[in-house]
N, C-alpha and C positions, 0 to 999 in steps of 0.2 A: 629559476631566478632570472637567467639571461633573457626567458621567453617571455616572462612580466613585465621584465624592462622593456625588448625592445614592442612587447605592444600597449606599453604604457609611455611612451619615450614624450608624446606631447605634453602629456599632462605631467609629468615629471618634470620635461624642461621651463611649465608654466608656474608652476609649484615655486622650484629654485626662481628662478626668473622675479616673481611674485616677491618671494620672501627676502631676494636681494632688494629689490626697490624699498621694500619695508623698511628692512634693517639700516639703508642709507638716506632714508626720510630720516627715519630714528637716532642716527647716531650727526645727523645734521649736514647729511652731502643732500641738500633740498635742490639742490643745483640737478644734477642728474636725475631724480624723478620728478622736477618741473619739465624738463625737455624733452623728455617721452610723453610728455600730457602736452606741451608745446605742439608737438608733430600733430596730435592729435585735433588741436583748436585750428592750425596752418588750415589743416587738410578741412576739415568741416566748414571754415570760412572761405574755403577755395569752392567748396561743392555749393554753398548757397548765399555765398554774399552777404554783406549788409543789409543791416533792417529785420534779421529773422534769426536772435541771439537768445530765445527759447528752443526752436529748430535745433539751432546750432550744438545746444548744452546739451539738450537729449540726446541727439547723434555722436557726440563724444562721449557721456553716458554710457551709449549702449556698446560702442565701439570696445569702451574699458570693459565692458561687462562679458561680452561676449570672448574677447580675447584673454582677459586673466581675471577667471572668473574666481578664484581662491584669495584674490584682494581681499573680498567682500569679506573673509573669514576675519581679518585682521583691524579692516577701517568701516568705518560707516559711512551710507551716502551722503550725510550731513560734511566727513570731512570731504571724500569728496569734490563736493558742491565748495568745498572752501578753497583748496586745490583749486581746481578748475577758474573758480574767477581771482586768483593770484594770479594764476598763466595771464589768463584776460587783461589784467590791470597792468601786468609787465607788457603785457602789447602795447598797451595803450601808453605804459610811459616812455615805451621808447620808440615807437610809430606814430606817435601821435595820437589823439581824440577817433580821428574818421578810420583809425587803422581796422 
């Protein structure tokens, strides 16, 4: 058992990880899994700037996908996509339009 854990320990800590974000979408802490998708638009609009907010979606996209990939078990890309331009619009109303 100890040996499955520790060479399963990523994908266990991505598992819980995963199903906590879940659980505190669900129960309405929208706050805390907005801000780890936050980090995630920062950092994409750091790497390509303005004007390239397809680029940018899919780079965020993959970034989710790659790193907690057991999300995908629980939401669909559609919510996702809905996610993701919340974050975008909270940019925008509190950065402004050019943010």
């Amino acid at each position: 058992m100890i040996e499955f854990i520790t060479n399963n320990i990523q994908i266990i800590l991505a598992v819980i990880g995963i199903s906590i974000l879940v659980i505190l979408w669900v129960i309405g802490k929208k706050d805390i899994v907005k801000s780890v998708l936050l980090q995630f638009v920062i950092d994409a609009e750091a790497k390509y700037g303005s004007g390239t907010g397809a680029i940018k979606h899919d780079t965020v996209v993959g970034w989710i996908k790659a790193k907690f990939p057991t999300l995908f078990l629980f939401i669909s890309d559609k919510t996702l996509d809905k996610w993701i331009e919340d974050v975008v619009q909270y940019i925008k109303s509190e950065l402004g339009e050019k943010a």
